[in-house]
C-alpha positions in Angstrom: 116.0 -161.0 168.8 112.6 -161.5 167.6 109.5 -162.0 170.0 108.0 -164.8 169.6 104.7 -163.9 168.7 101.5 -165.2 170.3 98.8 -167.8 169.2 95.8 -167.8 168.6 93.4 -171.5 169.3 89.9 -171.9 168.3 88.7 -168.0 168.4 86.3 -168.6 165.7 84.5 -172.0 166.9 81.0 -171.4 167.8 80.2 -172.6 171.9 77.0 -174.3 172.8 74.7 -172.2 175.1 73.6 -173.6 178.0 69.7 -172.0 178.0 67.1 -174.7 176.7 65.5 -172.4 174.9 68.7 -171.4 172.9 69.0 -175.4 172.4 65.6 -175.5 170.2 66.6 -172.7 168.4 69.7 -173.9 167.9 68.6 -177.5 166.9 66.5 -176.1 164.3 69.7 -173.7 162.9 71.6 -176.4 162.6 68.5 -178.5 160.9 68.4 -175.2 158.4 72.6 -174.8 158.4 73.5 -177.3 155.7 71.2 -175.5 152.5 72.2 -172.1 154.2 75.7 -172.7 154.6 76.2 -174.1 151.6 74.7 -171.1 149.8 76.9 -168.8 152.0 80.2 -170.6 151.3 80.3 -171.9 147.8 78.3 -168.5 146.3 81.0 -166.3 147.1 83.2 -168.3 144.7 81.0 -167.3 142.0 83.5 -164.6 140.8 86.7 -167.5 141.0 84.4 -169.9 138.9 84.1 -167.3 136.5 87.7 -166.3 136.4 88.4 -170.1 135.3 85.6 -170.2 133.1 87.5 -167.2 131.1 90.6 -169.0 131.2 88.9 -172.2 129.4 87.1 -169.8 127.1 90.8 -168.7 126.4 92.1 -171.6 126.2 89.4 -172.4 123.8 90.0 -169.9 121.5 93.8 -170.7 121.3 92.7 -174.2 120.4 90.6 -172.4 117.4 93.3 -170.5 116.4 95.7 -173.2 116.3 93.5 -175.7 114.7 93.1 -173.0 111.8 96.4 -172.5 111.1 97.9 -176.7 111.8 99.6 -177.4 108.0 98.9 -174.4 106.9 101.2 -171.5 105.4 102.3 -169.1 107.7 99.7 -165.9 108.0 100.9 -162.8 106.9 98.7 -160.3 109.1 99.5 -156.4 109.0 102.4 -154.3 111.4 104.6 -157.6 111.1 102.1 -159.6 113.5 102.3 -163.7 113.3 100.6 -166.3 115.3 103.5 -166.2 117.6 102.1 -163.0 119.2 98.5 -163.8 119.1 99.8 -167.2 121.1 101.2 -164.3 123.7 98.5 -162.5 124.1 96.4 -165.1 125.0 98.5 -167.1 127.2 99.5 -164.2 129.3 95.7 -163.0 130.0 95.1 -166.7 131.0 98.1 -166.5 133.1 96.9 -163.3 134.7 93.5 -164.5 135.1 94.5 -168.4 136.9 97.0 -166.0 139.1 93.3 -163.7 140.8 91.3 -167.2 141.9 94.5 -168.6 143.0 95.4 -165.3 145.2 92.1 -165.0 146.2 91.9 -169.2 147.5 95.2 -168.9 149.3 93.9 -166.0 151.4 91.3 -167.9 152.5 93.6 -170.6 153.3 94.7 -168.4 155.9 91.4 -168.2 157.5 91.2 -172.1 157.0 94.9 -172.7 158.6 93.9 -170.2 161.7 90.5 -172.2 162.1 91.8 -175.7 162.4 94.1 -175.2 165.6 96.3 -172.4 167.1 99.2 -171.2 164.7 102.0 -168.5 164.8 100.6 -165.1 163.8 103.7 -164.8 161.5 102.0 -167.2 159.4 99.1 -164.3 158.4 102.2 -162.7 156.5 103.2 -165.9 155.0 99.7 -166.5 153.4 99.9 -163.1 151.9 103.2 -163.3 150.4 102.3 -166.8 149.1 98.9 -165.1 147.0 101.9 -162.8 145.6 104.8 -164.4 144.6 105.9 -167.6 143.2 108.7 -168.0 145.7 106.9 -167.5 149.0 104.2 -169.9 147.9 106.9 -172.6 147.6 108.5 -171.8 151.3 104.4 -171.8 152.6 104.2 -175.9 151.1 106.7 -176.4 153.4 105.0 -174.8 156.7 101.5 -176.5 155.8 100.3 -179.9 157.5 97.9 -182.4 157.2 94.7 -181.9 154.9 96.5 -178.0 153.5 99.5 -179.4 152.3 97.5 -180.9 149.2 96.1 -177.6 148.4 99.1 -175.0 149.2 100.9 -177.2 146.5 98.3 -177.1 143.4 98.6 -173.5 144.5 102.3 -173.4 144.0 102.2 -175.5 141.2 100.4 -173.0 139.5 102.1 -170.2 140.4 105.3 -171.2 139.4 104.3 -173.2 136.1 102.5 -169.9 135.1 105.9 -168.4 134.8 107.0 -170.3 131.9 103.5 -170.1 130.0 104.4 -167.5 127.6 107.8 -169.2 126.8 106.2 -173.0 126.9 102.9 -171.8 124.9 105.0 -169.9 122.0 106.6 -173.4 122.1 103.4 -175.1 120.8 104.2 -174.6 117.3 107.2 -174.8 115.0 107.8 -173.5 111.4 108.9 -175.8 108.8 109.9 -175.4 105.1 108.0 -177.7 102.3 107.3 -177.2 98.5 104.0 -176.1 97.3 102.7 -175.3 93.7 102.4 -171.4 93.2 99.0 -171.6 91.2 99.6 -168.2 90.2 102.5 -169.0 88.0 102.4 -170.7 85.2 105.8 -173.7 84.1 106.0 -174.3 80.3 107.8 -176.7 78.4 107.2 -177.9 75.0 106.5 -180.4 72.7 106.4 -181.1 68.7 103.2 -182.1 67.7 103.3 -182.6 64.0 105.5 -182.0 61.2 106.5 -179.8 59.1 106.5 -177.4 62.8 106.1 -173.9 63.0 103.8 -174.0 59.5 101.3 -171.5 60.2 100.2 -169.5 56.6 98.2 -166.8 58.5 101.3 -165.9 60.0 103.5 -166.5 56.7 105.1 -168.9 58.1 105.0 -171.9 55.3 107.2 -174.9 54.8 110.3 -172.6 53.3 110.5 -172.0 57.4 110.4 -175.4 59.1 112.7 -176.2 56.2 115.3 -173.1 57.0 114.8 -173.4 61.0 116.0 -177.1 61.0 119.2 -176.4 58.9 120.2 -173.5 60.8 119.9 -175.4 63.8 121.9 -178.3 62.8 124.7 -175.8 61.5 124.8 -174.0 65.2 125.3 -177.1 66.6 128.4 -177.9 64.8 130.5 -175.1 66.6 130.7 -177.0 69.8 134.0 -178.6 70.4 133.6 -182.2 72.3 137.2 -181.7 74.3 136.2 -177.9 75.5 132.6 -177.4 75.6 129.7 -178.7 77.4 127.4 -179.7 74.6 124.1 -178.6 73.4 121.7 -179.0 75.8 117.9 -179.8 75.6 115.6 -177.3 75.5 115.4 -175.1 78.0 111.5 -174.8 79.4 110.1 -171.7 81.4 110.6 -171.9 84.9 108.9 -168.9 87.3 110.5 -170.5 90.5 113.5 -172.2 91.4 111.8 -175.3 91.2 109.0 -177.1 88.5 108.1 -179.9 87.7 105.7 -181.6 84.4 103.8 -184.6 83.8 106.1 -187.2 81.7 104.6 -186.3 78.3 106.4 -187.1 74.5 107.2 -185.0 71.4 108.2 -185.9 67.9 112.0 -185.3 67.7 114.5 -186.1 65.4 117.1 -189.0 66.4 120.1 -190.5 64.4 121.1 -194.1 63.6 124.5 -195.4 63.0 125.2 -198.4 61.6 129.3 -199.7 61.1 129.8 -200.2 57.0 133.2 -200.7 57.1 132.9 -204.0 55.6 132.5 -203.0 52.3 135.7 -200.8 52.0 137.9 -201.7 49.0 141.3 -200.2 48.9 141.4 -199.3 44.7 144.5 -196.9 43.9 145.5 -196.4 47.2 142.3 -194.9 47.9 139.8 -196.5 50.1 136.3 -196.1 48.5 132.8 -197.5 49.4 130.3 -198.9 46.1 128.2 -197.2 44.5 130.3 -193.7 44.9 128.7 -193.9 48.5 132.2 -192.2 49.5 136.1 -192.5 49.3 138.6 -191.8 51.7 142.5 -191.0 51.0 143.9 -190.7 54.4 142.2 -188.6 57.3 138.3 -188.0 57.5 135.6 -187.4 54.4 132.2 -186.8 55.0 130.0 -187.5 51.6 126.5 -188.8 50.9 124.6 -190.1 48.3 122.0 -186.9 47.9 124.7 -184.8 47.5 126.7 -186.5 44.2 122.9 -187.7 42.7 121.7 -183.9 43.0 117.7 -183.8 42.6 117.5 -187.0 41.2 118.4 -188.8 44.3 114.9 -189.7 45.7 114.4 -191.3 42.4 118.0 -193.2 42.8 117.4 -196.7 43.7 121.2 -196.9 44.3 121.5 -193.2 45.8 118.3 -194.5 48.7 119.5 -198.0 49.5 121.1 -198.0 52.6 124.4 -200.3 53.0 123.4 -200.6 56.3 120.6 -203.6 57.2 118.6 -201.8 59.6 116.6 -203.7 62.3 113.7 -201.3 61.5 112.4 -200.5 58.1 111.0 -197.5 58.8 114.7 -195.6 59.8 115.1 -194.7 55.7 111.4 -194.1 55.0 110.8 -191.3 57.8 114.6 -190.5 57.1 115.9 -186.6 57.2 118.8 -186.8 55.6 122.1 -189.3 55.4 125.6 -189.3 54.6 128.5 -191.4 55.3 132.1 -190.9 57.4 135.1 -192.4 56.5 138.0 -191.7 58.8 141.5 -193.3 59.2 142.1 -195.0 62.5 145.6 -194.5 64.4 148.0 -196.0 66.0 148.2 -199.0 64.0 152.1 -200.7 63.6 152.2 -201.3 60.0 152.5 -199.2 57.4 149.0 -199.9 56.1 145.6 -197.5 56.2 143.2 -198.9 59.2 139.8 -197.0 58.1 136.0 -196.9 59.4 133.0 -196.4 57.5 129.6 -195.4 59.2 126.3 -194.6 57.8 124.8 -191.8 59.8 121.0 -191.6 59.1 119.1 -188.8 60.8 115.1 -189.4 60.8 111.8 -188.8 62.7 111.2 -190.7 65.7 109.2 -190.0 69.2 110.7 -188.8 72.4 109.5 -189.4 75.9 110.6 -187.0 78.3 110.3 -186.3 82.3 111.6 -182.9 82.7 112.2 -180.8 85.7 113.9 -177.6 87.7 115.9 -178.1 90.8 117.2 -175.1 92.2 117.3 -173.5 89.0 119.4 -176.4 87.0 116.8 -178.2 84.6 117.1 -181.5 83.7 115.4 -183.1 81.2 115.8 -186.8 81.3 114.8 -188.6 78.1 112.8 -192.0 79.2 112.3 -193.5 75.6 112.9 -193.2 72.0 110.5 -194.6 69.9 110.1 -195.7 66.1 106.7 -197.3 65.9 104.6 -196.0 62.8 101.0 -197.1 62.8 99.0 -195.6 59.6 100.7 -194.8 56.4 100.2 -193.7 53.0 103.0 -193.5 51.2 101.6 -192.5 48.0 100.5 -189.1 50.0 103.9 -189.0 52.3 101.5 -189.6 55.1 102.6 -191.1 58.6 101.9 -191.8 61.9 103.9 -192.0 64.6 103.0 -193.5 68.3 104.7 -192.8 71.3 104.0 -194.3 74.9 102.9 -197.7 74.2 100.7 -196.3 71.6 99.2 -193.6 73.8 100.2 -190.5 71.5 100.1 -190.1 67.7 101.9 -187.5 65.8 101.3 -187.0 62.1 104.2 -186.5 59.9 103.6 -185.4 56.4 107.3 -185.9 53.9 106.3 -182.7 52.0 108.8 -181.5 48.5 110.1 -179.8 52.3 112.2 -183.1 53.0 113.3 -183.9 49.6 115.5 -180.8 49.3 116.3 -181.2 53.4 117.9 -184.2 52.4 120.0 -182.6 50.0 120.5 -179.2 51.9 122.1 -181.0 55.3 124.7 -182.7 53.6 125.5 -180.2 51.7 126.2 -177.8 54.8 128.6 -180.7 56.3 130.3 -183.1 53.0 133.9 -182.3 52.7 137.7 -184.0 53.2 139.7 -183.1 56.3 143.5 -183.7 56.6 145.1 -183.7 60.1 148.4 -182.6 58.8 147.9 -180.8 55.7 147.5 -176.6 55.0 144.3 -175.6 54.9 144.7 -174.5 51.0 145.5 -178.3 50.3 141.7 -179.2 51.2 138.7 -179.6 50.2 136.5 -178.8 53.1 134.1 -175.9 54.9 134.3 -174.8 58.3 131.6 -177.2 59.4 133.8 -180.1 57.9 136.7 -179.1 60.0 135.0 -178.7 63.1 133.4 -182.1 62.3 137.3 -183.7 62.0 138.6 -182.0 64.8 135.6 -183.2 67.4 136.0 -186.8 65.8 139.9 -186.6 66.0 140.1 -185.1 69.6 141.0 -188.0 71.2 143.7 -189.4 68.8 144.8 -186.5 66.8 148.2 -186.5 68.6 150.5 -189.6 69.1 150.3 -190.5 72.7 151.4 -194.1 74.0 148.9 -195.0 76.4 146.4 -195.1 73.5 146.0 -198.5 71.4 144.4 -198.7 68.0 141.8 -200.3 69.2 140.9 -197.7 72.3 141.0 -194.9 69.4 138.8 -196.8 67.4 136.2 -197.0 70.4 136.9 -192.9 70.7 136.4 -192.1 67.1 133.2 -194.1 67.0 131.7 -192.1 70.0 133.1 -189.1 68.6 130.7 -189.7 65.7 127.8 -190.5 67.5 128.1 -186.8 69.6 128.5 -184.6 66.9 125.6 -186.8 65.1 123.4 -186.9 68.0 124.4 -183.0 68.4 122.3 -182.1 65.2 119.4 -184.3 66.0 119.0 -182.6 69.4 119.6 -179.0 68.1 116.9 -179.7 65.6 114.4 -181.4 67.6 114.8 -178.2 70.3 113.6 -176.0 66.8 110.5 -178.5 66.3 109.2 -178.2 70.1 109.8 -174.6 70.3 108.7 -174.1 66.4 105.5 -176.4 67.1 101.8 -174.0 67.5 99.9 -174.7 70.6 103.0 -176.8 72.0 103.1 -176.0 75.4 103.1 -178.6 78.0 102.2 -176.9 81.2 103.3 -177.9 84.5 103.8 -176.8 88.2 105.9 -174.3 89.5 107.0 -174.7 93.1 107.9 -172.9 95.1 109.2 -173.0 99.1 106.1 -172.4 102.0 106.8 -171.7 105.5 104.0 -173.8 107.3 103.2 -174.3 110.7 103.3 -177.5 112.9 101.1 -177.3 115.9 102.6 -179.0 119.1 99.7 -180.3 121.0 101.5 -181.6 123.5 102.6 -178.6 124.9 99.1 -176.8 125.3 98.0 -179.3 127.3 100.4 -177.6 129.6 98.1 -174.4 130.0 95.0 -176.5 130.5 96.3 -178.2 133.0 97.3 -175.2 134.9 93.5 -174.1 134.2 92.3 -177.3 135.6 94.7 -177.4 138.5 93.7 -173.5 139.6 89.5 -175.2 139.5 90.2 -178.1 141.2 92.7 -175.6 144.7 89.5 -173.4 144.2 86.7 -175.7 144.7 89.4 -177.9 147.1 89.7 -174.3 149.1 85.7 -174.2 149.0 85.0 -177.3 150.3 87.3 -176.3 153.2 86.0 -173.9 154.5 82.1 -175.4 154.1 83.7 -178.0 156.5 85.2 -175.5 159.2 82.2 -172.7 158.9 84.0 -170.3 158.4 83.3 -167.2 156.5 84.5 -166.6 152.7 86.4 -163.5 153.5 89.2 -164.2 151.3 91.7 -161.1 150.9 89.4 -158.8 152.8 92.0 -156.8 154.8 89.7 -155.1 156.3 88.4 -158.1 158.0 91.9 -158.4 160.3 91.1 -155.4 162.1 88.1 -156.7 163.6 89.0 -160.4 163.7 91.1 -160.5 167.0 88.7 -161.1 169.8 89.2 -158.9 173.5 90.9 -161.0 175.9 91.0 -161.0 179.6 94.0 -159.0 179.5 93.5 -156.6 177.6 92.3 -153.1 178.7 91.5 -151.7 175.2 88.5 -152.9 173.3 90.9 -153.8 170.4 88.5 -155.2 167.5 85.0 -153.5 169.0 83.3 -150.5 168.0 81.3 -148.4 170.8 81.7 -151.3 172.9 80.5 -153.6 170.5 82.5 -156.7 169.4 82.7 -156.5 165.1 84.2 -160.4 164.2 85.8 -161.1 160.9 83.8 -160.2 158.2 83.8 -159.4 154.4 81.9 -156.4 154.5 82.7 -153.1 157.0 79.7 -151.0 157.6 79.6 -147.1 156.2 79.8 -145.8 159.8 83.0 -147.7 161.0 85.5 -145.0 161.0 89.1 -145.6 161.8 91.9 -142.9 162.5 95.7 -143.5 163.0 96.9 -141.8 165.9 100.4 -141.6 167.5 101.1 -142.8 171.2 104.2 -141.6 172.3 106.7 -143.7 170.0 103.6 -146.0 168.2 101.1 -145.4 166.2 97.8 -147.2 166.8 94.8 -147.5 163.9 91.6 -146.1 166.1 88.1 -147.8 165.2 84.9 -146.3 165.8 81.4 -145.6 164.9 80.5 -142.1 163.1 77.8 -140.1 165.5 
């Protein structure tokens, strides 16, 4: 079992002298004690002071750091360094750097504790293990009383916070994920500016090539089937990134009006015909038109121009591209008699508003307006102008000899009969006819009783109006990417790792820094009250602190004969020597001769 071990009570408080004369002199110390004392006792902490004043300075410069990098991307510094590491390093000097003033103020505590009344001696090895470990300063809160229970627990507070300040200062900041523009990439799309497009003589490209480009494209678009494929699809634009994005901007485009003529059908020889040779129909689908059976002469054909259809706008036949007619037999009637439809399909210039985009590689281009608004012409010349916007963009359109033969080419590619049920050496019709019949026919080609006559006529109608709107969109893609000087640039975004600062959790480390000032200057203030000496974790100042006592027959704590005290400093000449006697060893103090 374990000795109790002896106390020690008041060794270090300083006894009045009985001598008058010691009285003056020591009336005027104590008049001079105050500036003197305070100089001895708050000086020493100089090198503490300091050690917090580092730690704001680092805290400081975290603060910098993190101010320079809050919502910005995320720094890409050499050997695979972030801010993550540089948050690290600095926390865990600051940590080191609280954890000195701290050791150093709870080893003065010691002195403080031993000064203030008698205490076990066990408690010296307390106060040392406290200034070392996190652990043993939480078990000395619970041995300190009165006025050092305040301090011994900012002192563990500190010491066990500073464990977590790497983990809890990396927490200051969190990565997120937003879209930026990448300025050094550059999103096209395009746009048709004027027409005849792609007319540029000093590359030899004349109005033979706007004329060719726009056919071609209309024939390409004729191979899709309506029941199989997807479509045509706007033009594509030029995407860097996964994601872009444009200003809403408009281009001159071709579009296609459809008006329903089957009012002026007449059944004559069991054919069905329309007036003035506009096209006749004898059973299935026939695609004719007016610029086709009047050859060259038809812009000078008042019958071969007039449309059957009363258009709402004028201007559909005077910026018109070409026109023809289809006559198709509806099914699924009871009776015995033909059930036909007649539409006038005219495809002219108009202006497109667009807002196109990229998301996640998919572009969509979604078309906000269509617009037929002309606002100068000159007729005599072929001259027009289109606006688009509200009347925020013009385009100029000039009906060159280039239209006049479009509007007999086009029909040409596409005019033709086309018989459900009959050999192919029984018609009269071109691949581009056939595909035509079979995307109109695809939804009531075969008999099928959950169709009505009237549901098939509703199909065959927007049958029509794809493969119509089909070619307009295949040759408005030609004009925009056809047109010189075109491009409509935009943004290209692009995915940016950014960084969030936290400040909530670095106030965390300054409060540790603030805590470790306040137990150093609480520690100071102390020991200014108690007199007694800033030895701090001077070892050396245990051997000569115990004080000779009556019963003692070794000078323990002198040297020659002199009594040392508890002190900071050890003078050159103080020699000590560990000897053995008989079973224990014993540290030997003297002066050097």
């Amino acid at each position: 079992m374990d000795q109790e071990e002896p106390e020690i009570c008041d060794v270090l408080t300083p006894k009045k002298t009985e001598s008058t004369h010691f009285m003056i002199q020591e009336d005027d110390y104590k008049k001079s004690r105050p500036k003197r004392r305070a100089k001895q006792c708050f000086y020493p902490w100089a090198s503490e002071a300091s050690w917090c004043l580092v730690a704001f300075l680092l805290l400081g410069v975290l603060v910098f750091a993190l101010l320079q990098f809050d919502g910005k991307a995320q720094p890409k510094w050499p050997l695979g360094l972030s801010l993550n590491t540089l948050i690290a390093f600095l926390s865990t000097i600051c940590r080191c750097v609280m954890v000195h003033p701290i050791a150093e103020g709870l080893l003065q505590l010691k002195w403080n504790w031993f000064a203030d009344k008698g205490r076990p001696l066990r408690d010296i090895r307390l106060f040392d293990k406290a200034s070392r470990s996190s652990w043993a300063s939480l078990k000395l809160v619970t041995r300190l009383r009165g006025r050092f229970m305040p301090m011994g627990v900012l002192a563990s507070l500190v010491l066990v916070a500073s464990l977590g300040t790497s983990f809890i200062t990396q927490s200051t900041i969190s990565y997120s994920t937003r879209t930026v523009v990448a300025h050094n990439k550059s999103a096209l799309s395009f746009a048709s500016l004027e027409s005849p497009v792609g007319v540029d003589p000093p590359r030899g490209k004349h109005f033979d090539y706007a004329e060719d480009g726009l056919l071609r494209a209309a024939e390409r678009s004729l191979i899709y089937r309506i029941d199989e494929d997807q479509g045509l699809s706007a033009l594509e634009p030029h995407c860097p990134t996964a994601n872009c994005r444009w200003p809403i901007f408009s281009s001159l485009a071709v579009c296609v009006s459809m008006g329903n003529v089957t009012e002026y059908l007449t059944e004559v020889d069991s054919e069905i015909i329309l007036p003035r040779g506009f096209g006749r129909l004898n059973g299935g689908f026939s695609i004719s038109s007016p610029a086709y059976f009047a050859g060259q002469e038809a812009p000078d054909n008042s019958n071969a121009t007039e449309p059957l259809y009363k258009w709402n706008n004028s201007d559909t036949m005077t910026l018109s591209l070409a026109r023809a007619f289809f006559l198709y037999i509806v099914p699924y009637y009871e009776d015995d008699a033909l059930h036909a439809e007649a539409v006038e399909v005219v495809w002219h210039y108009c202006a497109h508003t667009y807002n196109i985009s990229v998301t996640d590689n998919v572009a969509n281009t979604e078309l906000l307006a269509s617009e037929l608004t002309v606002s100068q012409r000159d007729e005599r010349n072929g001259s027009f102008t289109l606006l688009a916007e509200n009347g925020h963009r013009e385009f100029n359109i000039s009906l060159s000899s280039m239209l006049h033969a479009f509007r007999r080419r086009l029909p040409t590619t596409i005019i033709g009969v086309w018989l459900p049920f009959v050999t192919p050496e029984n018609q009269n019709y071109n691949e581009f006819t056939y595909q035509i019949g079979q995307n109109v026919f695809s939804g009531c080609l075969w008999s099928n009783p959950n169709k009505s006559a009237e549901l098939c006529r509703r199909l065959m109608w927007n049958d029509v109006r794809n493969v119509t709107e089909t070619m307009a969109l295949a040759m408005t893609n030609f004009m925009r990417a056809s047109q010189v000087n075109g491009a409509v640039e935009g943004e290209a975004l692009e995915s940016e790792i950014f960084i969030t600062v936290r400040w909530a959790w670095i106030s965390f480390l300054a409060a540790q820094i603030i805590l470790t000032f306040v137990f150093i200057l609480a520690v100071a203030i102390c020991t200014f009250n108690l007199e007694v000496p800033v030895i701090k974790g001077s070892n050396a100042a245990e051997l000569f602190a115990i004080r000779k006592s009556d019963m003692e027959t070794t000078p323990i704590g002198t040297v020659n004969g002199k009594q040392a005290g508890i002190d900071q400093k050890i003078d050159k000449k103080t020699l000590g020597i560990l000897v053995r006697d008989y079973d224990t060893w014993h540290l030997e103090i003297h002066s050097k001769e």
